[in-house]
Every structure is written in C-alpha cells, then in structure tokens.
C-alpha positions as CSV (number, residue, x, y, z in Angstrom):
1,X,0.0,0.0,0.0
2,X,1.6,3.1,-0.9
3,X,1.6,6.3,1.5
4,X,-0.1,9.5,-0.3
5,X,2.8,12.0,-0.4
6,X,1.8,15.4,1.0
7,X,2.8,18.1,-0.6
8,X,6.2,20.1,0.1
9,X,5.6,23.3,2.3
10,X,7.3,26.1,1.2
11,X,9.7,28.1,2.9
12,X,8.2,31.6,3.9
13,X,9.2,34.7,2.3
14,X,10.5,37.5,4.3
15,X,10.3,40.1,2.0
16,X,6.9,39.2,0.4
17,X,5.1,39.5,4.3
18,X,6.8,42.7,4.6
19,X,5.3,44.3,1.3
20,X,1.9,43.0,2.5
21,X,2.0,45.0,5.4
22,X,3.5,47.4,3.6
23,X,0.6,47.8,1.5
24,X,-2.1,47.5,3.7
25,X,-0.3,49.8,6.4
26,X,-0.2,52.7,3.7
27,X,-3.6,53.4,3.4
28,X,-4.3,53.8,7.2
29,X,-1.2,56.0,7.3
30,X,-2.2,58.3,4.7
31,X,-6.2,58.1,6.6
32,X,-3.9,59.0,9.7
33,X,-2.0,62.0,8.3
34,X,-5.3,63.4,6.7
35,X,-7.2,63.5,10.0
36,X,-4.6,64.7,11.9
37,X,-3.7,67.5,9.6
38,X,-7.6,68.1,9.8
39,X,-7.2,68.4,13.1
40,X,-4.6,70.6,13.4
41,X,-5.8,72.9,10.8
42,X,-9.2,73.0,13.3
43,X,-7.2,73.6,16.7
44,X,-5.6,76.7,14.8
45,X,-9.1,77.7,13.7
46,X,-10.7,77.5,17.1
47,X,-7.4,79.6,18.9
48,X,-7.8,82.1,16.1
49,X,-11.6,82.4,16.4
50,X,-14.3,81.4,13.7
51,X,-14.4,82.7,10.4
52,X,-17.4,84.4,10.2
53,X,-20.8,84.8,11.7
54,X,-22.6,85.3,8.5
55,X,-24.4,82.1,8.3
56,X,-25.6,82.9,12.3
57,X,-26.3,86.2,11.9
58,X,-28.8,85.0,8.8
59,X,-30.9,83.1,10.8
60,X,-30.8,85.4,13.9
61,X,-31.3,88.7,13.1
62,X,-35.2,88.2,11.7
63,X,-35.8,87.1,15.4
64,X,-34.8,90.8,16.7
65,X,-36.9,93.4,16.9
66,X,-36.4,97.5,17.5
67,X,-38.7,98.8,20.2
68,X,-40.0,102.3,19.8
69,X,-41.8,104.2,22.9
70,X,-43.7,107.1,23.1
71,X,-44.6,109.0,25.8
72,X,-47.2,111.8,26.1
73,X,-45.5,114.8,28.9
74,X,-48.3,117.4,29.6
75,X,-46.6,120.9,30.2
76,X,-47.3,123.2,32.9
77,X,-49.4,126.5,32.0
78,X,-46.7,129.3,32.4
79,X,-48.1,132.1,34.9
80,X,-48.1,135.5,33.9
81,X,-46.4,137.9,36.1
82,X,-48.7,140.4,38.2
83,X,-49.0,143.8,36.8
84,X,-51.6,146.9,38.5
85,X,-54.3,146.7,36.6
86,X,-54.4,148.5,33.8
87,X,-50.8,148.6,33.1
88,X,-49.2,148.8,29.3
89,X,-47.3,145.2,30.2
90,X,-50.2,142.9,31.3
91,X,-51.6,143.0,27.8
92,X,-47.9,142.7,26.4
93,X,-47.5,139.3,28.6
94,X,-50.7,137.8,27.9
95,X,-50.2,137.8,24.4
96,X,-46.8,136.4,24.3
97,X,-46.8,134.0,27.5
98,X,-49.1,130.6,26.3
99,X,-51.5,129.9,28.9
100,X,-52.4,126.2,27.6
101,X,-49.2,124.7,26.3
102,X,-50.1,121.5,24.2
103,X,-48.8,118.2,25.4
104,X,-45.7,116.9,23.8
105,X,-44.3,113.7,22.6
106,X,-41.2,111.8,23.8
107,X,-39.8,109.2,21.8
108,X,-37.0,106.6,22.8
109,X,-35.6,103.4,21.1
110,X,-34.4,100.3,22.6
111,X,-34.3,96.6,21.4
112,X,-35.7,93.3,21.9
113,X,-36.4,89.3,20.6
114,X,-39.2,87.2,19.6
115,X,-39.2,84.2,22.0
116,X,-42.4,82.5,20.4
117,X,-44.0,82.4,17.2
118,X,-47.7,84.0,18.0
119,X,-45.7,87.1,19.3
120,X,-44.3,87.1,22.6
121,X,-41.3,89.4,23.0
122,X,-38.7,90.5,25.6
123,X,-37.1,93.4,26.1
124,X,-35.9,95.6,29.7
125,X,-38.2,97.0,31.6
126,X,-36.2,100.6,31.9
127,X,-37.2,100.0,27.4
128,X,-40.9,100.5,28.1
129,X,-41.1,102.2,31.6
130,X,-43.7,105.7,31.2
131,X,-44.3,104.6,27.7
132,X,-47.8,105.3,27.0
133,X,-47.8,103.4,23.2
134,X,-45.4,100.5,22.4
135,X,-44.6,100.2,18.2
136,X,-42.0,96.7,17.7
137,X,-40.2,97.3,14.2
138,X,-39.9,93.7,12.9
139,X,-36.6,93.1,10.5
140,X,-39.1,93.6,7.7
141,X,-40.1,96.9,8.8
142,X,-43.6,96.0,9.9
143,X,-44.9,98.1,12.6
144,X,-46.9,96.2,15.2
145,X,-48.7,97.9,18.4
146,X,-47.5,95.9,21.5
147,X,-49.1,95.5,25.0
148,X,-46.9,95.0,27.9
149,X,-48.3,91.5,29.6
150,X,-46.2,92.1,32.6
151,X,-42.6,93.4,33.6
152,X,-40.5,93.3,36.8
153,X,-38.2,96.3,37.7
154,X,-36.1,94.6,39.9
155,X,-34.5,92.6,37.1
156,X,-34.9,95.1,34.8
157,X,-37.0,92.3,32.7
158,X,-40.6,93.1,30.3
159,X,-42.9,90.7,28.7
160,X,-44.6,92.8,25.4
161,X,-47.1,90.8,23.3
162,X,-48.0,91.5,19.5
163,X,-50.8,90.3,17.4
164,X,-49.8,88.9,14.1
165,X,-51.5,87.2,11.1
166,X,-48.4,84.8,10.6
167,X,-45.9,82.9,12.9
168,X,-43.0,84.8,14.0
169,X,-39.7,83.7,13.7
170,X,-38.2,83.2,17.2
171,X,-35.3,82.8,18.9
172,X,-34.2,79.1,21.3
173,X,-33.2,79.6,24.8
174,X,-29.7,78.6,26.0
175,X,-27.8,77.3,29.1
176,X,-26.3,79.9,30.7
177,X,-25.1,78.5,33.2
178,X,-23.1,76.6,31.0
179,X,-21.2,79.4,29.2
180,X,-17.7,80.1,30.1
181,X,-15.2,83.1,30.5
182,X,-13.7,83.3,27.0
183,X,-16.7,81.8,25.1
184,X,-17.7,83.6,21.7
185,X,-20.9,85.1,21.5
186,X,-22.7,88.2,19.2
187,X,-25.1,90.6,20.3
188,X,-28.1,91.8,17.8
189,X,-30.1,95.3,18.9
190,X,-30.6,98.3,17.9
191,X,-27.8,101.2,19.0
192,X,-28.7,104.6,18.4
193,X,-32.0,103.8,16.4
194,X,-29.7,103.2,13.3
195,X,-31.5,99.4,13.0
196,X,-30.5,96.0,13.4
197,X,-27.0,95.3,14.2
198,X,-24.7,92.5,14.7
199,X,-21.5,92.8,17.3
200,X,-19.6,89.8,18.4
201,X,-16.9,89.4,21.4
202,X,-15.9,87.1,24.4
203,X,-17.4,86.5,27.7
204,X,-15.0,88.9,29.3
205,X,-15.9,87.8,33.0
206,X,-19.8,86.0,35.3
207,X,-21.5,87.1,38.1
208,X,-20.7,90.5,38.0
209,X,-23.0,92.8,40.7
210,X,-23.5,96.2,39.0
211,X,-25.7,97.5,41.8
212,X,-28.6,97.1,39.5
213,X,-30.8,95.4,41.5
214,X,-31.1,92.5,44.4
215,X,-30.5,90.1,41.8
216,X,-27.2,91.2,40.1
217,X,-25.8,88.4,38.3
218,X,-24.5,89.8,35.1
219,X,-22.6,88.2,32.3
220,X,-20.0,90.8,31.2
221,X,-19.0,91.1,27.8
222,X,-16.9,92.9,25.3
223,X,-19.3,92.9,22.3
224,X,-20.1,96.7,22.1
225,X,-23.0,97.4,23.2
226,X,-23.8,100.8,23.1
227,X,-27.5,103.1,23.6
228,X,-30.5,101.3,22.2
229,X,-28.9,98.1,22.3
230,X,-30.6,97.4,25.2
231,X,-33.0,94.7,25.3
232,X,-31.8,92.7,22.8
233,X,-30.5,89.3,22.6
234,X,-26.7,87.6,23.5
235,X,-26.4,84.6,21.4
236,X,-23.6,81.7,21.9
237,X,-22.5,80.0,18.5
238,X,-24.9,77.7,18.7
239,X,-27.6,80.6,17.8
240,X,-29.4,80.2,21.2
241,X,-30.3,83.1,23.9
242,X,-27.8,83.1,26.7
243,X,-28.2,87.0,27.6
244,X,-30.3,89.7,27.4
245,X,-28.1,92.9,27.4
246,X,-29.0,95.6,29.9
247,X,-25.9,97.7,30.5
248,X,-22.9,99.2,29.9
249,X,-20.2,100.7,31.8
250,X,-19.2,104.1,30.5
251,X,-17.8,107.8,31.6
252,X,-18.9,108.9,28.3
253,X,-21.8,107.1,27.4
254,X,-20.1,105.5,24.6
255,X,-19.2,102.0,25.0
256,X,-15.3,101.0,25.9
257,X,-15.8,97.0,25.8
258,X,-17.9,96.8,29.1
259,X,-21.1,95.7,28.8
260,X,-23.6,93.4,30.9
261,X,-26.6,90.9,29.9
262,X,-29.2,89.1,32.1
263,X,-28.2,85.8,32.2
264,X,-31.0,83.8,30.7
265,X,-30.8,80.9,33.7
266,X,-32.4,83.7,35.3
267,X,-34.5,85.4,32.9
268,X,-36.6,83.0,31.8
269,X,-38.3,81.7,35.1
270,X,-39.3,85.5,35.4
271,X,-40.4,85.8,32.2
272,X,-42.6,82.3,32.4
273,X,-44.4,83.7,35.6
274,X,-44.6,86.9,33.5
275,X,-46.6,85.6,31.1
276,X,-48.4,83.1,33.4
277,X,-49.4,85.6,36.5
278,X,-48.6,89.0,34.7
279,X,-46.4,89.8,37.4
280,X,-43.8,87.7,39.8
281,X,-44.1,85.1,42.7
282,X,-41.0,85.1,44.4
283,X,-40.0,83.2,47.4
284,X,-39.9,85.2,50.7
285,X,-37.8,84.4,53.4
286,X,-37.7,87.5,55.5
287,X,-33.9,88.2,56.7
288,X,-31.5,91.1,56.0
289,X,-28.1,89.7,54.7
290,X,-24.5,91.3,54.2
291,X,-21.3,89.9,53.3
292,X,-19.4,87.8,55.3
293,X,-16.2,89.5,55.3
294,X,-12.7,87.6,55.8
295,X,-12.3,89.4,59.2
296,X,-15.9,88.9,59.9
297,X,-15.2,85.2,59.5
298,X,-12.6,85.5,61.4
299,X,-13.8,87.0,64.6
300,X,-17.0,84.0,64.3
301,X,-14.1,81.5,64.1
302,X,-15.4,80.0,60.2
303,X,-12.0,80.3,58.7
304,X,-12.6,81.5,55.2
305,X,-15.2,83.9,54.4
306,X,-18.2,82.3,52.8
307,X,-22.7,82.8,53.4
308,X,-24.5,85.5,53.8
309,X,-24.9,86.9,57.4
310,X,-28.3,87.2,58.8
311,X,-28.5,91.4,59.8
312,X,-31.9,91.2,61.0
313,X,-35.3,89.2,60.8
314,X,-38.7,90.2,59.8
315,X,-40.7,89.9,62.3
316,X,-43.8,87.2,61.0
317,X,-41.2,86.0,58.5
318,X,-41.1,82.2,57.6
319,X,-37.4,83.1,59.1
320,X,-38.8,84.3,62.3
321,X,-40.7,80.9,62.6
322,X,-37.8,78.9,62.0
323,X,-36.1,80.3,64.4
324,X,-33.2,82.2,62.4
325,X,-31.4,84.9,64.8
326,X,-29.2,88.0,63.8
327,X,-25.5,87.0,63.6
328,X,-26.2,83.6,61.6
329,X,-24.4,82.7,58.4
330,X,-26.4,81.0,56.2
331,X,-24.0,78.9,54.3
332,X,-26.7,76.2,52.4
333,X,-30.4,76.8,51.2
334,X,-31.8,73.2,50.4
335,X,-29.3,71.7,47.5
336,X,-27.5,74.7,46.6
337,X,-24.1,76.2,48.5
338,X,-24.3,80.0,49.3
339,X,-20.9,81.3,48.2
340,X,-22.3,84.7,48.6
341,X,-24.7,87.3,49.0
342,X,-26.4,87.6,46.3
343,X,-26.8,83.9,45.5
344,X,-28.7,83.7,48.3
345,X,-31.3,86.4,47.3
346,X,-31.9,84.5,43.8
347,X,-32.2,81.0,44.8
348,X,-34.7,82.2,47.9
349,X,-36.7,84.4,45.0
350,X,-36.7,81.2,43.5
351,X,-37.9,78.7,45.3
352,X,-42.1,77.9,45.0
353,X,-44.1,79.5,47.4
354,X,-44.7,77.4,50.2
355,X,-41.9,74.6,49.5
356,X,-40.0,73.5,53.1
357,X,-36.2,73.9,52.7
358,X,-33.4,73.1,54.9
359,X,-31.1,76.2,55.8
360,X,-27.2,75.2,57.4
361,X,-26.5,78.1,59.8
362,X,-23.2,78.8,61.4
363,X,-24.5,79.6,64.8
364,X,-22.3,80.0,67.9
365,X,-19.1,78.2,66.4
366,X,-20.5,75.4,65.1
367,X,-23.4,74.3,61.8
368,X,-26.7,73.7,62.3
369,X,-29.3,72.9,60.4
370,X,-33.5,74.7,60.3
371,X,-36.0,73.5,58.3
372,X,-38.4,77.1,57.0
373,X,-41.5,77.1,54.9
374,X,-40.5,79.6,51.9
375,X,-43.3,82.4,51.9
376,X,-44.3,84.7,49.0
377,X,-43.2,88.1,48.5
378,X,-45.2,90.7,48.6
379,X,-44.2,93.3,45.8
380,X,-46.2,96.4,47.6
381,X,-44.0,96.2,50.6
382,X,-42.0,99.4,51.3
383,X,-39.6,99.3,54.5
384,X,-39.9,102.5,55.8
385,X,-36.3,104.3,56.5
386,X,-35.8,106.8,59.4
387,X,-34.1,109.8,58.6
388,X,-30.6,110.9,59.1
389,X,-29.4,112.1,63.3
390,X,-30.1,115.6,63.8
391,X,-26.9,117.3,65.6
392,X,-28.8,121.0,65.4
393,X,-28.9,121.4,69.2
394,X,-25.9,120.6,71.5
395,X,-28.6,120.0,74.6
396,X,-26.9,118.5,77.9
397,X,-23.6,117.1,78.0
398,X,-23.5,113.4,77.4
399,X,-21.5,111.1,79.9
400,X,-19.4,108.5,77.5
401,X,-17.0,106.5,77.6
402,X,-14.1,105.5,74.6
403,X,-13.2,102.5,73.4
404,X,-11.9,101.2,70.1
405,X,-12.1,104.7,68.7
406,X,-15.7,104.9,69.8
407,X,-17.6,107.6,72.0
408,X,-20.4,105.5,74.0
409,X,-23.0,106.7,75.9
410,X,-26.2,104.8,77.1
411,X,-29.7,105.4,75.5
412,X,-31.6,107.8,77.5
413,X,-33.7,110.6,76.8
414,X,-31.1,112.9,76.2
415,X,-29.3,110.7,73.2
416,X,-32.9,109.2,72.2
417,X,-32.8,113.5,71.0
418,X,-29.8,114.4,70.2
419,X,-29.6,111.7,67.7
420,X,-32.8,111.4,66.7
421,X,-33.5,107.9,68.1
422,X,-36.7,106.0,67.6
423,X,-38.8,105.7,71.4
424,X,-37.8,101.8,71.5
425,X,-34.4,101.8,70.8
426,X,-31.9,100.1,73.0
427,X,-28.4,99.6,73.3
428,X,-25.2,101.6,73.5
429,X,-25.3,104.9,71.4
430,X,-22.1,106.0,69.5
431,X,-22.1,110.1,70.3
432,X,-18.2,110.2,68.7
433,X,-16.0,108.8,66.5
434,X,-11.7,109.3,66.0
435,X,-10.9,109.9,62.3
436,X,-8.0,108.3,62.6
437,X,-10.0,105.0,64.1
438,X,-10.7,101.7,62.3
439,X,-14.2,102.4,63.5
440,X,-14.0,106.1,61.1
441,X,-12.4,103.9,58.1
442,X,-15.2,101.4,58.8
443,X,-18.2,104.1,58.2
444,X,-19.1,104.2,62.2
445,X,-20.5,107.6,62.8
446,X,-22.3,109.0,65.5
447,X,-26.2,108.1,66.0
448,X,-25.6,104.7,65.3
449,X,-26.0,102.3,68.1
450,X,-24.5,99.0,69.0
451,X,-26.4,96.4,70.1
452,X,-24.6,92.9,69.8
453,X,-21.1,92.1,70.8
454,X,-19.3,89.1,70.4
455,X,-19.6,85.4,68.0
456,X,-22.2,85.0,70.6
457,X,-24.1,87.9,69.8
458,X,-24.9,89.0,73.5
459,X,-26.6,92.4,73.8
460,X,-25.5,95.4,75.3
461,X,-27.1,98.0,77.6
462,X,-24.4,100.5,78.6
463,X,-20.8,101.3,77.7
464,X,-19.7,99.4,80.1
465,X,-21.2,96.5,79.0
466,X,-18.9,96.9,75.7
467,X,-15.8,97.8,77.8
468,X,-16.4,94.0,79.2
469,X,-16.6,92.6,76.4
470,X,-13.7,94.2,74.7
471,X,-11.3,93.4,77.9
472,X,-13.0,89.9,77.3
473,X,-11.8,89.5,73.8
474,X,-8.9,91.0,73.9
475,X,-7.7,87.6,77.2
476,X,-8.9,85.6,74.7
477,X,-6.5,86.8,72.1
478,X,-8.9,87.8,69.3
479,X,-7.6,90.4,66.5
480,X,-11.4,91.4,65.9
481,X,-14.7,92.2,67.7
482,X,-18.0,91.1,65.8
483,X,-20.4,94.6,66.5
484,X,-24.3,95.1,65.4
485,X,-25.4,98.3,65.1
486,X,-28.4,99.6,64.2
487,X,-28.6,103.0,61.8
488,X,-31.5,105.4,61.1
489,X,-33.6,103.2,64.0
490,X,-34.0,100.7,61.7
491,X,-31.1,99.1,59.6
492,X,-28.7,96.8,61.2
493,X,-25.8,95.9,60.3
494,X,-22.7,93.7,61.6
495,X,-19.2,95.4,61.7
496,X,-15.5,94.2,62.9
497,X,-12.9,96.1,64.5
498,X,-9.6,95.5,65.2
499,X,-9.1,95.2,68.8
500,X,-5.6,97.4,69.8
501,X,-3.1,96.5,71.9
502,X,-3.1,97.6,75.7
C-alpha cells in the first residue's frame, strides 16, 4: 500500500510578508496624516476664532426686533407775572406768555427678541417704563402695536405681546449656566436707532454685581454694546439666547468693551411667571443679609469667608418661625451652596411658594441645620427708613465713655434727642467717632447704636457693657470684635474692628 505523499511546504518569504504589510499599512497612514492635519488645521481655527458669523447672523437677526416708545409729557401753564391793573405790560404778557401749552411727545428706542411664534417678546423693563404706546419694528419693517403682559423692575425684565397674522420667527433659549469666561458670543439690537445690528466678542468675565438690582448676576461682555442696544438678545454660536443685554459701563456714554446681559438661567423663570401671572411670585424668606467679610469670619471662628450673614429678621417671617437669629451665616439653602450674598437672594426668589427647605446656619461656632417654609413676596412692601441724626442742638452734656475709637453713651432721653432715636431703641449709642480710628475707616458715625457684641451675639445695655466685652476678647487673644449696630432706628448691620493692643 503506498503512502499519499503530502505536498512540500514552502519556505516563507520574508520580504513578500513585509510588502503585504506594507501595503495595507499605507492606506491607514495616509487616513492617519489626513485626519490629523484636519485636526490641526481645526485647533488653529478654534485659537484664532471662527471665520465668520454670517451664516448665524442669517438666521438670527429676523428674530430681533427695534422697540420704539412714546410718551405723552403734559406741560405746565406758564403764569403770567402780576401787573396793577391797567398797566401797558399785562396785555404785552398775555399775548406772548401761552397759557395752555399742548402736550408733547417723547420718543426713545431700545431693542428686543421674539421668543415664540404668536408674538411674545422681551425686552428691559427701563425699554418701556412711562411709555404710554409700544410700536415693535420687525426686520421687515412691519410696525406692530405691543401690549406689555407684565414686567418686573427689579431685574430690569418686560414681557410685550404682539398680534400677528403669521408665525414669527423666534429665537431658542440657551444654558447659561453653562457658558464660560472666553466663550464667543454676538449681540443683535438696535444702537442709536440706526437698525439691526450685529457685534460679536468674548465672555470677558460672570456674576458681575452692578448694583442694579437685588439680583445682580450679570454676564459681562466685550461685544459693544452701546445706547439702544438694550433689550436685545446675547447669542452663543450655537444661535441660542444666553443673555439679554442691559448695560454698559461708561464715563462717556459711549461703549469701551464693558457691557452686561441678564443671564437667561435667570431670565426666563421670570419671564414664564410673567406671562403666566402677569407679574412675579417670588420666594420670601424674611432676613436682612450682608457679606461675610474675611475678618468677619474670622472673629465667628469659620476660617474663610463664605454665606451670607443674617442682619436682622422680619418679624412674622417664615425666618422668624424657624427660628433664624441675627449674627447667623447662612452657608446652604436646600441643595445649593451660598458662596455669597447675592446667590442667596436669587435661589430664595426662586424657590415655590410654600416649599419647606433646609437652611445650614453657622451659629455660635458650630453648623446647624433649620427647616423654614418659603413664603411669598409681597411686591407692595415698602420698608420705611428713618431719617438721618439731627446734631442742630448741643442740649446737655453726654457722659461717654471711649473705646476702640468709639464715643459710647447709654440710650436715654437725652441721646434718644440728640440723635434722633426712635422711642424703642436700646443699646449703646455711638455720640463720637476718632478719624483716625478703624471704626471712622469702617463708616461708624455718631447716631448709630450698638447692640450685639461678640460670635455669641450678647446684647449690650451700657458702655460698660462693651468695655467687658472688649477686655473679654482681647484675654482671649482675638484680633477682631463682631459689632451690630443699628442705623437710622431701623437698619442693622454687623461690623468688625480691630481690637488694639493695651
């Protein structure tokens, strides 16, 4: 039987593998350098900025509108000067002084964005305040009469609705929250009445506080943005809303890069209740904060400055029932971390009416935690301010005594007079201050009176009660004294001064 002969393998070829590979390898090379030249090409792009906001501005600018305002100023009757009767000039005056001077007309231009089809638009309130008719100027040039559905002052936010015979274009909300220092973005308005008109820049800086309002919480920009912009819409490149620009920063009333937009995280809940209630419901929580300075901080034993520190509390307030106190930090609100002041007032304006939150207080040296039921704000409230200390009449000589740079006399009848003190106040009045005292570079000034001392708050009667307490921190080797004192009768506020060597 004869064995089948296999067949002979053949040796393998070195060189043939290696041209294989070769060839399949090049392909994926060349795929290789192609993306990564892509890439690089794309990285320069992005340092250098984008090429052009042509195709955005396209589709954007149809979505802005130009506000114009008008407002009707009745003028005062000029009087006539008193002549004896008879005289030459009384007939010479009542024929060239006008007795019923017609009404005129003031006009005013400002800018503002479609947010839904069937004619919603917003714009700043400070746009359409006194206006007695509203005209929006669509990109067309159509002139449509607007009706203001609702507006809040103390964001400087208006809701204005149109009636139209065809959908609007409108513009997509964005995340602000999300948008970063550097980011590009364009502004679309209206400056100077001249008509629509695109600008583009960089997020130059976030949560700015321009003293606009209890809410500051600008984006800042250097887009120019100049008269009549305001109103109108701050786009990212991704064509949505993240802004709606409100001010600039100016000596001459020109703009010189500075200018600040709404953020929309916290335009649009305002502008939903807007359009829902006509006006706003904002939490209530009933405290008067200030900033937690770093020697503030200090003196309460915290280490780094953070919260917002309770001044007073509203008597009846949802923070009187939980139990708050002057002279605690609030340093959470439910989920979100107070960092400072005015992130307090936001996420309390809010919160729904009638929610139960947990607040984490620094109290006494240590966190604690209160639950409070969030209570509605009540727009109409006014909080009545005493007026300034009256020094007219020197009256009898007060008996003080100094400390810290501080005059101190007790509350009597005499001081309750001389400085113009309401008939319930209590504490230690301030009669004099040394200019050359931390207290003067603090703003102490005479009329205000103290009445807390100390991270545990204790009140005070009489100067020597202070005195104590100085000598008490100053064993205990504290650099600063925690003070409340109460100005005008009725505005508190927490100080620190350095306590000097004996």
């Amino acid at each position: 039987m004869r064995l089948r002969k296999s067949p002979a393998i053949k040796p393998r070829n070195p060189s043939f593998e290696n041209a294989f590979f070769m060839s399949c390898r090049r392909p994926f090379l060349l795929l290789f350098l192609v993306v990564a030249g892509f890439l690089s090409v794309a990285s320069a792009q992005a340092k250098q900025g984008p090429d052009g906001f042509s195709e955005l501005a396209k589709d954007l600018v149809p979505t802005v509108v130009n506000i114009s305002t008008t407002q009707i100023i009745k003028r005062q009757a000029e009087e006539m000067p008193q002549f004896p009767p008879g005289s030459p000039f009384e007939e010479f005056f009542r024929e060239f002084t006008p007795q019923n001077r017609a009404p005129r007309k003031a006009t005013s231009l400002g800018s503002g964005f479609i947010i839904s089809p069937d004619g919603y638009i917003v714009t700043n309130n400070h746009v359409i305040a006194d206006a007695d008719e509203i005209t929006v100027i669509l990109h067309d040039d159509t002139n449509l009469k607007a009706k203001i559905v609702g507006r809040d002052p103390k964001t400087d936010l208006a809701l204005l609705k149109v009636d139209t015979k065809k959908p609007l274009p409108a513009t997509r909300w964005g995340d602000s929250d999300t948008a970063k220092v550097g980011d590009w973005i364009i502004a679309i308005g209206n400056p100077f009445g001249l008509g629509s008109s695109v600008t583009a820049g960089i997020i130059s800086a976030r949560a700015r506080v321009i003293q606009a309002g209890p809410y500051d919480d600008f984006i800042q920009t250097d887009a120019p943005i100049n008269r009549g912009n305001s109103g109108g819409p701050m786009f990212n490149m991704l064509g949505q809303v993240i802004g709606i620009n409100a001010a600039i920063f100016s000596p001459t009333g020109g703009n010189i890069g500075i200018g600040f937009a709404i953020p929309a995280a916290l335009a649009k809940p305002v502008l939903d209740q807007l359009g829902k209630f006509g006006h706003t419901r904002r939490g209530w929580l009933g405290v008067r904060i200030q900033e937690v300075t770093p020697e503030i901080a200090e003196s309460l034993g915290m280490g780094r400055p953070r919260g917002a520190m309770v001044a007073s509390v509203v008597e009846g307030s949802p923070a009187e029932k939980a139990k708050l106190q002057p002279g605690d930090v609030i340093l959470r609100f439910g989920e979100a971390e107070i960092d400072k002041v005015q992130r307090l007032s936001r996420v309390v304006a809010e919160t729904p009416v009638g929610e139960k939150i947990n607040v984490e207080i620094w109290r006494k040296g240590k966190k604690q935690t209160e639950k409070v039921e969030i209570g509605l704000m009540e727009e109409t409230d006014v909080v009545e301010m005493s007026g300034e200390p009256s020094l007219e009449e020197p009256g009898e000589v007060i008996a003080s005594e100094k400390v810290l740079g501080l005059s101190l006399a007790s509350v009597n009848a005499e001081t309750r007079r001389r400085f113009n003190l309401p008939a319930n106040a209590k504490g230690v009045v301030i009669v004099d201050v040394n200019e050359a005292s931390a207290a003067a570079e603090k703003g102490v000034r005479p009329g205000d009176v103290i009445v807390l001392v100390g991270q545990d708050h204790e009140a005070v009667g009489s100067p020597k009660d202070v005195l104590e307490k100085v000598k008490k921190a100053r064993k205990a080797g504290q650099k600063f004294l925690l003070l409340q004192i109460v100005r005008g009768g009725d505005q508190p506020l927490f100080i620190t001064l350095r306590i000097e060597e004996e």
